[in-house]
C-alpha positions as CSV (number, residue, x, y, z in Angstrom):
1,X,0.0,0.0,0.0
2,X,1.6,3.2,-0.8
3,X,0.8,6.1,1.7
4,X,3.0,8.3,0.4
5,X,1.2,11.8,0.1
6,X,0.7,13.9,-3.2
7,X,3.3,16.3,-3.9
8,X,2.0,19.6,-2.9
9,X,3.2,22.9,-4.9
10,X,2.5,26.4,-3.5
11,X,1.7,29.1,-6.3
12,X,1.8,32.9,-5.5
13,X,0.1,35.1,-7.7
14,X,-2.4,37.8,-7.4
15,X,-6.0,38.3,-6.7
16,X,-6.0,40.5,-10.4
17,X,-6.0,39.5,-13.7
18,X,-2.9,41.7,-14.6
19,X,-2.9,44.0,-18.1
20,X,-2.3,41.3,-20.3
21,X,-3.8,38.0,-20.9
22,X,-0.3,36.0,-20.9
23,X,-0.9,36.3,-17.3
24,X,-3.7,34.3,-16.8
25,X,-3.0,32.1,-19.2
26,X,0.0,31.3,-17.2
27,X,-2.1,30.7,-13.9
28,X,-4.3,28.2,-16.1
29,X,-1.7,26.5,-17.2
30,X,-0.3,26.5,-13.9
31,X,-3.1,24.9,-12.7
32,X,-3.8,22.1,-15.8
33,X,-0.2,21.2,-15.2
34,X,-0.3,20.3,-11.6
35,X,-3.5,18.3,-12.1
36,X,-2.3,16.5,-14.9
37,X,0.3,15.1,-12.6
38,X,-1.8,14.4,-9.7
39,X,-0.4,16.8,-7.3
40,X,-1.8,19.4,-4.6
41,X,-2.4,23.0,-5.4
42,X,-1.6,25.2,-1.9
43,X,-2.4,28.6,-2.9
44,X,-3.9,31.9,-1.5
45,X,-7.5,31.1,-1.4
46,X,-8.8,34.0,-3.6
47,X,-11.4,33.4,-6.5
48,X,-10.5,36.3,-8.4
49,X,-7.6,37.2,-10.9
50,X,-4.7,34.6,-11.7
51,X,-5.6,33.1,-7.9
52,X,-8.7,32.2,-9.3
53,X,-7.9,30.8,-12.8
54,X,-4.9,28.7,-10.9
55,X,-7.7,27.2,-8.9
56,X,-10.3,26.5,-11.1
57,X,-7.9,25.2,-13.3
58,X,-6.3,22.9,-11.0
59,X,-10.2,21.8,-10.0
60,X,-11.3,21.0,-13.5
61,X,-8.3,18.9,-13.5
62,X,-9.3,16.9,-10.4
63,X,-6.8,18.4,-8.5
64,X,-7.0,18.5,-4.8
65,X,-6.7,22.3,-3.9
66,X,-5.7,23.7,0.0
67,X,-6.1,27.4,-0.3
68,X,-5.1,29.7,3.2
69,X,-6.6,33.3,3.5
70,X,-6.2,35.9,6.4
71,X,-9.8,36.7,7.8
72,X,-9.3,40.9,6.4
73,X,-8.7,39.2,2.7
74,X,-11.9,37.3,2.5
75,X,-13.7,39.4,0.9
76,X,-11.3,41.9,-1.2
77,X,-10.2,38.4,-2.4
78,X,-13.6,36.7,-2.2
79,X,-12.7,33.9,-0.5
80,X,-13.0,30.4,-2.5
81,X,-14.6,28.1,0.0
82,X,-15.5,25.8,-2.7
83,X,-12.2,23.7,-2.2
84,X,-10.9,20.7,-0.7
85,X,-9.3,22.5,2.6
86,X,-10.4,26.4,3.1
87,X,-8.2,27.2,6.0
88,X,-9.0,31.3,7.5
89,X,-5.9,32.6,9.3
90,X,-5.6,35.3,11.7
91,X,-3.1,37.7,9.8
92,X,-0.7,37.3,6.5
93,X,2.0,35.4,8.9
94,X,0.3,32.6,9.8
95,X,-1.0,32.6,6.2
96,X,2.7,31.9,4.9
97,X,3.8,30.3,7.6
98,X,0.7,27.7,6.6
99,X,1.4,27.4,2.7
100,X,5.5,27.0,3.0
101,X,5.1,24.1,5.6
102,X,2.2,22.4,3.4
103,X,4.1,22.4,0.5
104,X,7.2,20.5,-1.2
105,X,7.6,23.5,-4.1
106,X,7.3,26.9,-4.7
107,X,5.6,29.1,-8.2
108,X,5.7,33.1,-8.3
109,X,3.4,33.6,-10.6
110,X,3.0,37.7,-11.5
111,X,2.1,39.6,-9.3
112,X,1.8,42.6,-7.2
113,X,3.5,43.1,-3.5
114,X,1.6,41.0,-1.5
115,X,3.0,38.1,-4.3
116,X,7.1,39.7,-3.8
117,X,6.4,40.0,0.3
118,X,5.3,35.9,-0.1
119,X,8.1,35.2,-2.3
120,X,11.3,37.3,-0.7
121,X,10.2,35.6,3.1
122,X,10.4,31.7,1.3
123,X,13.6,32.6,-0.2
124,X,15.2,34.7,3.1
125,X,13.6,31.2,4.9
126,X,15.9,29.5,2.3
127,X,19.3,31.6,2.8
128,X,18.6,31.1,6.7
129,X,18.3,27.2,6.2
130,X,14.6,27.1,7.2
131,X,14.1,24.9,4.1
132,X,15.7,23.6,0.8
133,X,12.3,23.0,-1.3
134,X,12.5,24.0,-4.9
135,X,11.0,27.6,-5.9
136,X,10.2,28.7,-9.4
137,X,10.2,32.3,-10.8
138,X,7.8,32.0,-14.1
139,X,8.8,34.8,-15.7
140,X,5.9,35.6,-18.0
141,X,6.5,37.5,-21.1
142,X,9.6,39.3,-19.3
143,X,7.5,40.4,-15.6
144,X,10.0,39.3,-13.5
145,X,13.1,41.0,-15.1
146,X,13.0,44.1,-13.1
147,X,13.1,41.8,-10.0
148,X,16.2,39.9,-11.7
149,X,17.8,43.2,-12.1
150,X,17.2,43.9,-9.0
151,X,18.6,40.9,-7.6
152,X,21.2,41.1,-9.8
153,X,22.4,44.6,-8.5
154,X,21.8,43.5,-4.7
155,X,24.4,41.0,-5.3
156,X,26.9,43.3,-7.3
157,X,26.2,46.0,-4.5
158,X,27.6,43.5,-2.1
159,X,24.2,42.7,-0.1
160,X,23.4,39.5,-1.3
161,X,25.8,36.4,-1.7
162,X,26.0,35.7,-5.8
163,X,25.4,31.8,-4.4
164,X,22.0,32.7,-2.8
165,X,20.7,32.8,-6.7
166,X,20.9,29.2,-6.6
167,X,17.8,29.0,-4.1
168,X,15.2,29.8,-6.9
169,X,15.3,29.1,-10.9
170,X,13.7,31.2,-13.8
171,X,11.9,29.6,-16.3
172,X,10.2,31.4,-19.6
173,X,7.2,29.1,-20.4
174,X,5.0,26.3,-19.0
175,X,6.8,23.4,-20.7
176,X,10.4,24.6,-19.2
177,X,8.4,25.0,-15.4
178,X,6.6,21.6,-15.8
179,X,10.0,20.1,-16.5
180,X,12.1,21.7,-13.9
181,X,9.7,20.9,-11.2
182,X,9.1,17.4,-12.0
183,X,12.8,16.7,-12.2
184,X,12.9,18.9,-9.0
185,X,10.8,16.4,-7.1
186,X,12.2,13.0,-8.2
């Protein structure tokens, strides 16, 4: 008998549909993808914008979805209590605190701050050897490079180890994340 769970990934994204449709596209192929290979979805529990179409995506596909929301975001979000677990937290900590210990990988979807403030406290829980789970920057249609550049300068400025790049890679398109994450979880 094997109890071994489903492999759980944790996508950040935001709770709007962003200015172009590449963006949601993304979060629904985001979300086909980790159905199609029987994993969990952990997300932010929102069913608007690319939260949303990661969701329903994932749901169409039979996915199991576990979606975490602080109470004051339930309804700027509009809370999606249609899902397999619907957990309400007290405040945004216990929200990430929640998602990175219920999951084995990480997505930053685009996004807005709330998405960069997820994102930047998985990777500083990285540096500080909190975890070493995979986490995946999909760069959609160039979003992300001001953040790489940023990045980037942080390390030539001398405030961030050029090694500490290592603890996140940048893929371009759905085919290069489904492969990167599957060989990340073997």
């Amino acid at each position: 008998m094997n109890l071994q769970r489903k492999k759980s990934i944790c996508v950040y994204c935001a709770h709007r549909d962003g200015a172009k449709p590449s963006y949601l596209q993304a979060a629904q192929d985001t979300g086909e993808m980790i159905a199609r290979h029987n994993m969990r979805l952990v997300y932010g529990a929102g069913s608007v914008g690319l939260m949303g179409k990661v969701a329903n995506s994932a749901q169409s596909g039979n996915a199991e979805v576990f979606g975490v929301i602080p109470e004051h975001l339930l309804d700027l979000e509009i809370g999606k209590d249609d899902i397999d677990s619907f957990i309400v937290t007290e405040n945004m900590h216990e929200r990430k605190k929640i998602m990175v210990l219920n999951s084995d990988a990480f997505i930053l979807l685009p996004g807005g701050f709330g998405s960069l403030d997820e994102f930047f406290e998985l990777i500083t829980w990285r540096q500080l050897g909190l975890h070493n789970k995979p986490c995946f920057i999909f760069n959609v249609n160039g979003y992300w490079n001001s953040l790489l550049q940023l990045i980037d300068n942080q390390i030539s400025e001398g405030f961030v180890l050029s090694n500490n790049k290592k603890f996140f890679s940048v893929v371009e398109n759905i085919d290069e994340l489904e492969t990167k994450l599957i060989q990340s979880l073997s």
